[in-house]
N, C-alpha and C positions, 0 to 999 in steps of 0.2 A: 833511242839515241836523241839528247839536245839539240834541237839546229843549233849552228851559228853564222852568222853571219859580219863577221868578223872582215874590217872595213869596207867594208857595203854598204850604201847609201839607202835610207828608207824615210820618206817622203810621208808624212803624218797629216790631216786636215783634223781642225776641231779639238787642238790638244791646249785649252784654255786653262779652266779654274780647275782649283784642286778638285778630287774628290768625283773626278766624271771618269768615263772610259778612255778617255784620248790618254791623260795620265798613266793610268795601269798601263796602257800599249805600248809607248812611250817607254815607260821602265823596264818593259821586258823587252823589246827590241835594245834596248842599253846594255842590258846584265847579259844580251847574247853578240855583244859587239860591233852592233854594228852604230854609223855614223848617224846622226838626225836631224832631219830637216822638217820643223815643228811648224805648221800654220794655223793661226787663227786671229780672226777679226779683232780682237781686241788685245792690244800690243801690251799692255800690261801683265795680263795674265798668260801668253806663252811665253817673254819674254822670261817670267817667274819660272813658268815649268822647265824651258832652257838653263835658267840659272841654277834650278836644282839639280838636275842631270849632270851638270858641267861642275859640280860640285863632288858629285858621287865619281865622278875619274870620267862620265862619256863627253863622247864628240856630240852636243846638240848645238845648232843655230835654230832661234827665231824669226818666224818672218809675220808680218802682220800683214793679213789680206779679205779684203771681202770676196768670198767664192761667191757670191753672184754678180759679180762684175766683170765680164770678160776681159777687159782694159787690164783688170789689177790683176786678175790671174795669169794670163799672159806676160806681166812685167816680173811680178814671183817668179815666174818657170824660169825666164831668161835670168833669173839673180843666181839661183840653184843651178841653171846650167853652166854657168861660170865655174862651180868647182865641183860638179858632174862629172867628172873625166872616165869614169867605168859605169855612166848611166845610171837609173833607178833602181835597184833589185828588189825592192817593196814601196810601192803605194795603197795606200789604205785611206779610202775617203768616208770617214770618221763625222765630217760637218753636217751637222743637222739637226733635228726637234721635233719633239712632240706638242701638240693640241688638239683639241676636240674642237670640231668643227659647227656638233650640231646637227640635226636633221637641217637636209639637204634643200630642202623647200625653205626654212628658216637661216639658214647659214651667209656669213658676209663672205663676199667677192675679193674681200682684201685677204681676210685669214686665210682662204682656200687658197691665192695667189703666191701667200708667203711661206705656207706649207709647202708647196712645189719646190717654191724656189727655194730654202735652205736647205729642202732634201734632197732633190730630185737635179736641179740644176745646179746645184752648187758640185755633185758627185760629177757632170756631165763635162763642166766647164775644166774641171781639176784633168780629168781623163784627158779631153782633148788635148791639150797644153801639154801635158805630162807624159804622152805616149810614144814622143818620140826618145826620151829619155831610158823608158820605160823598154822599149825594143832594143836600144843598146844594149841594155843588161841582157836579154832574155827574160825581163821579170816578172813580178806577178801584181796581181790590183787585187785589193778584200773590198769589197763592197756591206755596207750595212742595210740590209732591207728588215724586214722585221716579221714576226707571229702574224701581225696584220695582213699582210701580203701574199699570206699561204693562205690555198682551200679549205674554208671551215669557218675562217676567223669571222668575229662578231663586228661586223664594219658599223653599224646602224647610224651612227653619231662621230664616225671618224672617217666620214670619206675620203677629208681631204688628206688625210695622212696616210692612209691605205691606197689612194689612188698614188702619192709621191714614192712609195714603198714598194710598190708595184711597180713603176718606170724605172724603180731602179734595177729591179729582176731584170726586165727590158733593158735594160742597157748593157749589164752584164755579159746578158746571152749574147748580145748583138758582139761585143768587146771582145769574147768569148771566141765567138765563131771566126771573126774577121782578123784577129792579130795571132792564128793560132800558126799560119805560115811565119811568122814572126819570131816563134817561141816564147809570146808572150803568154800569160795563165791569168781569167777572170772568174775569180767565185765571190759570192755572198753569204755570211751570215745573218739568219735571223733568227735576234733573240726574242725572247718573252722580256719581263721587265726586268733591269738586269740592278744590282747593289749601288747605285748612285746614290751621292750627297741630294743630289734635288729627289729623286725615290723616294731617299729614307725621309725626306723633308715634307712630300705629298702623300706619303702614301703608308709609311710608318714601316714599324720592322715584322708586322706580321704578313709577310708574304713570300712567295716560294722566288727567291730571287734569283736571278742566273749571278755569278760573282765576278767580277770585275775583271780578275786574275784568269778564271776560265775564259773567255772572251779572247782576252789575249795571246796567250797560249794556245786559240784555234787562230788565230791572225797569225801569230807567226809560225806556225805547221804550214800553212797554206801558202806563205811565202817562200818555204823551205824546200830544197832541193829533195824532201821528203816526200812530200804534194808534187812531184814534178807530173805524174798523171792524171792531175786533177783540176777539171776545169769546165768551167759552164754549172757549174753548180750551186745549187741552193743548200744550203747547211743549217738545221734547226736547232736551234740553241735552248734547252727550258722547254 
């Protein structure tokens, strides 16, 4: 059976330029009814993904935010709490990047710092701010960690991304364990390399991709009254 979630608020970071994953999530959280509140740093491009939505018949608003700035995330939350009135029923902290950092003896202090921070902190900041929204509903957080971040994976030259991939599991659990009197639900997917415009751009089309559409489709199970026993968990994707 489809969820829906049908006028329920769900709370998006990283839903920028065409062609990434926040988009697909974005659509499919639409076509299942529910309302959207789109963030990302640069106001032109979710303001875009808002306007196509708002075009196909959904409820999306835009909001432009830097998630590492606590000041500006905390002022987002309070704009969204304004017409919050049945709280969050999905938050999915979507914000963040990859780069190679390098062996770790040779590696800059800034890349490894910047890596943290659009992954790792920008998911932590989003949480805080959002949790209490978040426990009105009963609702649930998807977190993004990644292949990197599971046992086995080949770190050698991506520490700094695999160590922000890794704090996110960590934060999960932690989110997991502590809001679960709450009724709230924190899991994480992690994909392999999934069908992105910047993928296909670096990487080209001979590779086993996860699809953009799959992605989504485990984002919103897990937000769905489907998932309702499921939580604390790491979900392999690819």
């Amino acid at each position: 059976m489809t969820p829906r979630f049908d006028g329920q608020l769900a709370v998006v970071t990283g839903v920028g330029r065409a062609g990434q994953v926040g988009e697909a999530v974005a659509e499919r959280f639409a076509a299942l009814g529910a309302r959207l509140a789109l963030i990302d740093r640069t106001p032109d491009a979710v303001g875009e993904r808002a306007a196509a939505l708002r075009a196909g018949g959904a409820a999306a608003t835009a909001y432009a935010c830097d998630l590492t700035s606590p000041a500006a995330v905390t002022r987002t939350a309070s704009e969204i709490t304004a017409t919050a009135h049945s709280g969050v029923h999905a938050l999915v902290c979507l914000a963040g990047g990859y780069a190679t950092s390098g062996a770790v003896d040779q590696s800059d202090p800034e890349a490894w710092n910047r890596l943290i921070a659009i992954n790792l902190t920008t998911a932590y900041l989003t949480t805080r701010a959002f949790l209490p929204l978040v426990r009105k509903a009963s609702g649930a957080i998807v977190y993004f960690a990644s292949v990197s971040a599971l046992p086995g994976a080949r770190t050698a030259k991506d520490a700094a991304y695999a160590a922000a991939k890794a704090g996110v599991v960590a934060l999960m659990k932690s989110v997991a364990q502590l809001e679960k009197p709450a009724g709230v639900r924190a899991n994480a997917l992690a994909p392999s390399s999934i069908r992105t415009a910047d993928n296909l751009a670096s990487m080209g089309d001979d590779v086993a991709y996860v699809e953009r559409e799959t992605v989504a489709e485990w984002v919103s199970y897990l937000c769905s009254e489907a998932s309702r026993q499921v939580s604390g968990q790491v979900l392999r994707l690819g």
